[in-house]
C-alpha positions in Angstrom: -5.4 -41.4 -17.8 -2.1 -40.5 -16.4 -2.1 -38.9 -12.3 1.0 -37.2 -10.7 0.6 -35.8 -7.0 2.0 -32.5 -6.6 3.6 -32.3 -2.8 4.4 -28.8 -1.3 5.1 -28.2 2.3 3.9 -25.3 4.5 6.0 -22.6 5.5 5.9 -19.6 8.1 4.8 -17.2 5.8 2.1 -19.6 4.5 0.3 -20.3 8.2 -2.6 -19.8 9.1 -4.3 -19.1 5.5 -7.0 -20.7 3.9 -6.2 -23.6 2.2 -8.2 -22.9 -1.5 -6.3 -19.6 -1.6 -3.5 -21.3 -1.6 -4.4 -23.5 -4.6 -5.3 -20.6 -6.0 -1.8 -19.1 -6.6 -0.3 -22.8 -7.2 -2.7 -23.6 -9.8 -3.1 -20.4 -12.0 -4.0 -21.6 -15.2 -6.8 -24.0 -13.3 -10.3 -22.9 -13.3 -11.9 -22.2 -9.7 -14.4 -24.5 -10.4 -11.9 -27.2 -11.0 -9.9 -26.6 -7.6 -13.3 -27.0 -5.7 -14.0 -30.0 -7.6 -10.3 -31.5 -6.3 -11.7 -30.5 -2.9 -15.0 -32.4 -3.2 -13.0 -35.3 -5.1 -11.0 -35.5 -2.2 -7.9 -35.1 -4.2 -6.6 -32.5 -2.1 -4.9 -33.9 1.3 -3.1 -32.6 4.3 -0.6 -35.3 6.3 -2.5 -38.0 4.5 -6.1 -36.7 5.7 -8.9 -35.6 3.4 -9.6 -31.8 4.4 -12.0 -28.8 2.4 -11.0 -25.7 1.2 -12.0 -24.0 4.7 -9.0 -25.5 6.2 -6.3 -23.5 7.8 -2.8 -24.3 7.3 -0.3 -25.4 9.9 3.3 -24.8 10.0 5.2 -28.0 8.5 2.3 -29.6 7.1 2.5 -31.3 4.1 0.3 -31.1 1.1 -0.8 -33.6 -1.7 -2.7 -32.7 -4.5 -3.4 -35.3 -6.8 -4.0 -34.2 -10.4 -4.7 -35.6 -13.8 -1.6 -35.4 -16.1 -2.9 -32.7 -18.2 -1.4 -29.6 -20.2 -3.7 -27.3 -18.6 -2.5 -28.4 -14.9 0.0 -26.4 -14.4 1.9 -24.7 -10.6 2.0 -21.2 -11.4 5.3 -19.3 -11.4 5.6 -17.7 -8.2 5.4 -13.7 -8.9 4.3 -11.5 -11.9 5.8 -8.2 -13.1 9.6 -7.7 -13.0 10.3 -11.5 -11.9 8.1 -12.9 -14.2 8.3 -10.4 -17.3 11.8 -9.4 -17.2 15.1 -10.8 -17.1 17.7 -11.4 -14.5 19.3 -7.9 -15.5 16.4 -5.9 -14.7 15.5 -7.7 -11.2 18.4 -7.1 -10.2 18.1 -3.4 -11.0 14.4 -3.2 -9.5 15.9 -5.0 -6.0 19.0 -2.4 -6.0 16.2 0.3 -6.6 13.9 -0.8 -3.8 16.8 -1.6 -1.2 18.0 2.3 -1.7 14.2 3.8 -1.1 14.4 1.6 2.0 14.4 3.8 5.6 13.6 1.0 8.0 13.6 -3.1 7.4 12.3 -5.4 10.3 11.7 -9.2 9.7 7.8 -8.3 9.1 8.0 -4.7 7.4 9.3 -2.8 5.9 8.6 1.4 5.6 10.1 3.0 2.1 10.4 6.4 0.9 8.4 6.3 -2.0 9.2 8.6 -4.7 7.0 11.3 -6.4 5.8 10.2 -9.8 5.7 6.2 -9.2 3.1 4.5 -8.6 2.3 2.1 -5.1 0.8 -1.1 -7.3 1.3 -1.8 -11.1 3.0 -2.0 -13.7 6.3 -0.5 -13.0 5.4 0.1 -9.6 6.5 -0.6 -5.7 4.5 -3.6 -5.9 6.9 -4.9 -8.5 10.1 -3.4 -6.7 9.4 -5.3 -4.3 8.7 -8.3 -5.6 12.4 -8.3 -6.8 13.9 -7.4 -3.2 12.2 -10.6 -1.8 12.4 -12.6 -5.0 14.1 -15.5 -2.4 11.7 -15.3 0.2 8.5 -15.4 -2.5 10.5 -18.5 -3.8 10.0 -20.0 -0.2 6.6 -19.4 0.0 3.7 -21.1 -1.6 1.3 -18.2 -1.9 2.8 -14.7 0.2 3.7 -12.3 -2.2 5.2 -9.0 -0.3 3.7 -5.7 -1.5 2.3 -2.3 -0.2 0.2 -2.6 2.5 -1.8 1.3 2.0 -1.5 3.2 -1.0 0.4 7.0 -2.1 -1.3 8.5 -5.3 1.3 8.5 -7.8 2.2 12.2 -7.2 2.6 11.8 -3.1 6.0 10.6 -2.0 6.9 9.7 1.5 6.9 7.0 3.8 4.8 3.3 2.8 4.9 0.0 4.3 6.0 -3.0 2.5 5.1 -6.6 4.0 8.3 -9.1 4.6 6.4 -11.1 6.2 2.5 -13.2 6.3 2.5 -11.6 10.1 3.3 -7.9 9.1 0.7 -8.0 6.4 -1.8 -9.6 8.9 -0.6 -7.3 12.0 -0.4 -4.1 10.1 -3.7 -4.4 7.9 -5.6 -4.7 11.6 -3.9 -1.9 13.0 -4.6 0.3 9.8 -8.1 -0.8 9.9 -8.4 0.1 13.7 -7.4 3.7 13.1 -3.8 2.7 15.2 -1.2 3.5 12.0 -0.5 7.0 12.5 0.3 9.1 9.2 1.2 12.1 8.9 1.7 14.3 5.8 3.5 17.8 5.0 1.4 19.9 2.1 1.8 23.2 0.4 -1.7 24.5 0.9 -2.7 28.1 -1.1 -4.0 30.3 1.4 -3.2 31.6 4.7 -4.2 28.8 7.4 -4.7 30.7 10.4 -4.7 27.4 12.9 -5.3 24.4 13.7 -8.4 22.8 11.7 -10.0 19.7 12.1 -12.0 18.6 9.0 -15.0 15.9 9.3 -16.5 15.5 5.6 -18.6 12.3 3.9 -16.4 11.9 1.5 -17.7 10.5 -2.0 -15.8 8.9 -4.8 -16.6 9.6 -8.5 -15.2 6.4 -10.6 -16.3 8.5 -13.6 -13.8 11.6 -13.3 -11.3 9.5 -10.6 -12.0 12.1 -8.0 -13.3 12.7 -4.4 -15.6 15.3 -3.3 -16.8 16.2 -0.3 -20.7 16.1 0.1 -23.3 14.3 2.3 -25.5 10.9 2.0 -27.8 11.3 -1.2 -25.3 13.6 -3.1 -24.2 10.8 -4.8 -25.3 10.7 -8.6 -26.3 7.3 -9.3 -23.8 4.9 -10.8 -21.0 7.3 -9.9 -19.4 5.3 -7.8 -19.5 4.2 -3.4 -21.7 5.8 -1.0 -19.8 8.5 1.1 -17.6 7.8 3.6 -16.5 9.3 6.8 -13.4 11.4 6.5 -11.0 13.4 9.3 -8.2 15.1 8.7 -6.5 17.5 11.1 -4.7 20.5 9.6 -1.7 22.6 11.3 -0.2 25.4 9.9 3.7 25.2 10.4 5.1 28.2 7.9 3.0 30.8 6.3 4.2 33.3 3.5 2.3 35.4 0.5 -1.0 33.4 0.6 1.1 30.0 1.0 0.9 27.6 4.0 3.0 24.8 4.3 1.0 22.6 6.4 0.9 19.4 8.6 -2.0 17.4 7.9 -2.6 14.2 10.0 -4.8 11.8 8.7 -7.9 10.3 11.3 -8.8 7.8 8.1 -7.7 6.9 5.1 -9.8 7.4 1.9 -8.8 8.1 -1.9 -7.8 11.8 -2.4 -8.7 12.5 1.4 -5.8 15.3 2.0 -6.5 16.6 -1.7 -10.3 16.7 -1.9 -10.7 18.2 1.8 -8.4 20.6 1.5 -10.3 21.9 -1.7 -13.1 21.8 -0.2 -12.5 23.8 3.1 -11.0 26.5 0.8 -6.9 25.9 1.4 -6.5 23.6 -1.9 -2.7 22.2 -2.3 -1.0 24.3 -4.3 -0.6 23.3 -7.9 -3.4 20.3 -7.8 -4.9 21.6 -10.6 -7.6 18.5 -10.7 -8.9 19.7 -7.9 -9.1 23.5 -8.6 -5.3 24.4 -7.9 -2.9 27.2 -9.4 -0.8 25.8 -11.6 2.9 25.3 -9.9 5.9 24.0 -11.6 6.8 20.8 -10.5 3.6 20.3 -9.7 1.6 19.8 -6.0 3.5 19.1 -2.5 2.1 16.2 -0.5 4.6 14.0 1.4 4.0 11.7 4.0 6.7 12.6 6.5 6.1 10.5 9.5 4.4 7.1 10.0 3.6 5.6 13.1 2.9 2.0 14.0 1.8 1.0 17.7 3.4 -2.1 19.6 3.4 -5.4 17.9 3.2 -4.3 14.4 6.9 -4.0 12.4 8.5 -4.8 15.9 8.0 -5.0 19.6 7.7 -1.7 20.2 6.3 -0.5 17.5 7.9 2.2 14.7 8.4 6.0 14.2 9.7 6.4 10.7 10.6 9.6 9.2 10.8 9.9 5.6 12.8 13.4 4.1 11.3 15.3 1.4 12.4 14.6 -2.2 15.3 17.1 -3.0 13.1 18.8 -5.5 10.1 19.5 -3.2 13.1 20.9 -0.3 14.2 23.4 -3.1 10.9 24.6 -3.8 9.6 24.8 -0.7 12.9 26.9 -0.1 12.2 29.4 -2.8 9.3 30.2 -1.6 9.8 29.9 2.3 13.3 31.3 2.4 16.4 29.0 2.5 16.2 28.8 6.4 12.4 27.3 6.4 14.0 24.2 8.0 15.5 25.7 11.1 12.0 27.8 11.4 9.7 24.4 11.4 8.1 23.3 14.5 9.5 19.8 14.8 7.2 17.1 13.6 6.0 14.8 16.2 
């Protein structure tokens, strides 16, 4: 039996990550049993030294994987989707498409204004957009792959973060999961908000029907998907007309169908969400993140305060039913 001994070296955006998930992405086509096994073999070395899976990579070390000359042992393609599906054409097209959603681009993020009707990960999604736009600094990389770092529902436009970098995806995911990303979201709601309203629901998911509802700890029919969840949302009325309200909502977490199944529930659903009990609207429900906030450290020194504008068609409705001049009557968004 033939060897060869398969040398990559580590890069920024490869530091600091476990050493079996990178092996992982190199070795695609290999079975995860057979990647421990080069571990325990001791075919997998770092500067010359036998290490585990456990270990934690360095910036400029090199590593050696020795591996039987088989068909099966293959280095994976960096990326899927676009790059790896579609020709040089249609990357091209999905990179020119990404860079024009793009509001803000730092080194480590960056924030898009994601259109209604697409979705944040699969197939033909921002995930694969963006895979395109950093197609030559995947290619750098053993194992970072930039995508979305939160999700939009298909039908929600508005601001997302992107990672450009291993850091931004560490630094952001933290922050999100600290409760430090602020996000804030303009919705059509029927019915006349009189103020300010903070909702506090458990929150439960239904895998069955792909919806959220709000309830309380033993609601939950079995096998219908998590236990509920804590959610807050804080709703401000910023325009009011003919049982309308055009709404602020600022989100305190961040579950699936939050804005959507809360707002149902307290009695102001979005106007034309017709899943969740809506009138029907053409063009369908308004929900846009407009702002998103970041705090210091995370996309840049300082922090970021992106706005996103509305889509054009969600300006013209909101127009025809607001009156032409609803912009110069909004509260600013802060």
């Amino acid at each position: 039996m033939t060897f060869r001994t398969l040398t990559f070296v580590i890069g920024p955006d490869d530091v600091g990550r476990r050493l079996d998930r990178i092996l992982r992405s190199l070795l695609a086509s290999m079975p995860l049993s057979m990647i421990y096994r080069l571990f325990r073999d001791g075919a997998v070395r770092v500067s010359g030294k036998r290490v585990d899976g456990a270990h934690r990579t360095v910036a400029g070390e090199t590593i050696e994987v020795r591996l039987a000359d088989l068909p099966g042992n293959m280095v994976a393609s960096r990326g899927t989707g676009i790059i790896a599906g579609g020709n040089e054409g249609t990357s091209r097209s999905a990179a020119a498409f990404f860079a024009g959603l793009i509001i803000v681009e730092t080194p480590d993020l960056v924030i898009i204004n994601k259109p209604r009707g697409m979705l944040s990960h699969g197939h033909g999604g921002i995930d694969e957009a963006a895979i395109a736009y950093f197609a030559d600094r995947i290619a750098a990389s053993l194992a970072f792959t930039p995508a979305p770092l939160h999700r939009l529902d298909r039908n929600t436009s508005g601001a997302l973060a992107v990672s450009a970098s291993l850091a931004g995806a560490i630094t952001f995911s933290q922050a999100i999961r600290s409760g430090l990303v602020g996000k804030s979201y303009i919705a059509m709601l029927e019915g006349t908000l009189p103020g300010e309203e903070l909702w506090i629901d458990e929150l439960t998911r239904d895998d069955a029907s792909r919806t959220s509802s709000v309830g309380a700890p033993g609601d939950r029919a079995p096998g219908h998907g998590a236990e509920p969840r804590r959610a807050e949302t804080r709703a401000i009325p910023l325009l009011r007309t003919n049982g309308l309200t055009l709404a602020l909502v600022r989100l305190g977490t961040g579950r699936t169908h939050q804005i959507r199944a809360q707002a149902a529930a307290h009695g102001y659903v979005l106007a034309g969400d017709i899943k969740y009990g809506g009138q029907s609207m053409s063009g369908g429900y308004i929900l846009h993140s407009a702002m998103l906030v970041t705090p210091p450290g995370v996309g840049s020194p300082d922090g970021l305060r992106v706005s996103a504008p509305l889509p054009p068609a969600s300006s013209q409705a909101i127009a025809r039913l607001f009156g032409e001049d609803w912009t110069r009557r909004m509260p600013p968004i802060t």
